[in-house]
One Martini backbone bead per residue (centre of mass of N, CA, C, O) as a GRO file, in nm:
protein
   78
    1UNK     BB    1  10.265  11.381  11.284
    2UNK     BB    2  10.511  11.613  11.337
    3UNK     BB    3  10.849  11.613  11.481
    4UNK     BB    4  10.995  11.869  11.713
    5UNK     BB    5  11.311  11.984  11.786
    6UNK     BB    6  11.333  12.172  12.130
    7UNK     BB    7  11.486  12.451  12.322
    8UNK     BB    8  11.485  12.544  12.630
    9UNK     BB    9  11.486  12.689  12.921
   10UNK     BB   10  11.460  12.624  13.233
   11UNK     BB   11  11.238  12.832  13.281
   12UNK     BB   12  11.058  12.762  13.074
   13UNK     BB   13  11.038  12.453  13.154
   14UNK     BB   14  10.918  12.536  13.413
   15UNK     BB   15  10.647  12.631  13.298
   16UNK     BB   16  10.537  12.464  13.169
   17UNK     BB   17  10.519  12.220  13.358
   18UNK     BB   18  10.303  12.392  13.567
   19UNK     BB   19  10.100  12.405  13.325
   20UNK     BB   20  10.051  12.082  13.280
   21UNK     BB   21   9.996  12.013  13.600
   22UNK     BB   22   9.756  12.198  13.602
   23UNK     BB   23   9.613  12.100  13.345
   24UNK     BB   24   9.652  11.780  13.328
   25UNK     BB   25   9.893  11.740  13.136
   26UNK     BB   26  10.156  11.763  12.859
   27UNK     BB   27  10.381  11.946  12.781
   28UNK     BB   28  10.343  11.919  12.476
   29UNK     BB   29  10.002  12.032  12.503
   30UNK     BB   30  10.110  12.303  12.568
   31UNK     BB   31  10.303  12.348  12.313
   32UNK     BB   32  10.064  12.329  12.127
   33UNK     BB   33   9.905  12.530  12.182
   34UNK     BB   34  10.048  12.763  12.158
   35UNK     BB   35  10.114  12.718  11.827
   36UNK     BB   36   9.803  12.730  11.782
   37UNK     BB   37   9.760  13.035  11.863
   38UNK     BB   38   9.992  13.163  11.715
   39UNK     BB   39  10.032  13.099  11.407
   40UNK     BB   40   9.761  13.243  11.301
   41UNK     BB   41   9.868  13.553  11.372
   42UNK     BB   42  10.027  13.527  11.150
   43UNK     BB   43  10.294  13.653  10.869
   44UNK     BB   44  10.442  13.646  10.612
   45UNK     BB   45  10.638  13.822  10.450
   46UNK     BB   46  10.691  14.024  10.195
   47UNK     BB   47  10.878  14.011   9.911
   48UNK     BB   48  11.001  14.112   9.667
   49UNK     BB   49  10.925  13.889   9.456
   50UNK     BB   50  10.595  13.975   9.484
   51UNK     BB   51  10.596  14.247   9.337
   52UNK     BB   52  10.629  14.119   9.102
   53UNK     BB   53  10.402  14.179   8.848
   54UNK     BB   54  10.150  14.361   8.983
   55UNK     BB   55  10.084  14.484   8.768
   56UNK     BB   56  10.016  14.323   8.510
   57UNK     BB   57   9.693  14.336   8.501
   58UNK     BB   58   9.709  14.629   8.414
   59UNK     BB   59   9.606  14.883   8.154
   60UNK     BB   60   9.800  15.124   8.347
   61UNK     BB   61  10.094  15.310   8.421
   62UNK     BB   62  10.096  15.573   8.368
   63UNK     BB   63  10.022  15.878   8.436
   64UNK     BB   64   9.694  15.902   8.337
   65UNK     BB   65   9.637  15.704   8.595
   66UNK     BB   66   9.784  15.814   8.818
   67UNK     BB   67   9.599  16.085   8.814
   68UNK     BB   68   9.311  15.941   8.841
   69UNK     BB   69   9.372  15.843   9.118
   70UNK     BB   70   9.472  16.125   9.246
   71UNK     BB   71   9.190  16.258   9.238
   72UNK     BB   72   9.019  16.102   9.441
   73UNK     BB   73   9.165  16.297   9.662
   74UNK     BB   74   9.183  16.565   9.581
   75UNK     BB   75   9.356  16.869   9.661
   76UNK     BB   76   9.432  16.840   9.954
   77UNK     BB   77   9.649  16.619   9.859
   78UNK     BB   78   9.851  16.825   9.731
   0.00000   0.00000   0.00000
C-alpha cells in the first residue's frame, strides 16, 4: 500500500474526525472508504491523442460511407 500526504480544511478534518468516532474506526479508513466508493465512478476523459487513429481500423471512411450510414437514420433526419 501506498502513503499519501493530503491536506483538509479544519472542517474537513473536523467531519472525518467526527465520522471516524461515531463508526469507531481511524481516520484514514474513513479517508480510504471514502476515495474507494468515489474513484471507481470516475472516469479520466478522453484526450484528443485518444481519437488519432479512430477510423484506421475502418474500410472506408468516403463520403459513400459516411451516407450509408446516414441512410440508417431515414429522411426525417435530414
Amino acid at each position: 500500500m501506498k502513503r499519501l500526504r493530503i491536506d483538509l480544511t479544519e472542517e474537513l478534518y473536523a467531519r472525518v474526525a467526527d465520522l471516524a468516532r461515531a463508526e469507531r474506526t481511524t481516520r484514514e479508513k474513513v479517508i480510504l472508504d471514502a476515495i474507494q466508493a468515489y474513484v471507481p465512478n470516475r472516469r479520466v476523459a478522453a484526450g484528443a491523442a485518444d481519437a488519432f487513429g479512430l477510423w484506421s481500423g475502418q474500410a472506408s471512411a468516403t463520403r459513400a460511407y459516411i451516407e450509408s450510414i446516414r441512410s440508417e437514420w431515414g429522411d426525417e433526419a435530414i
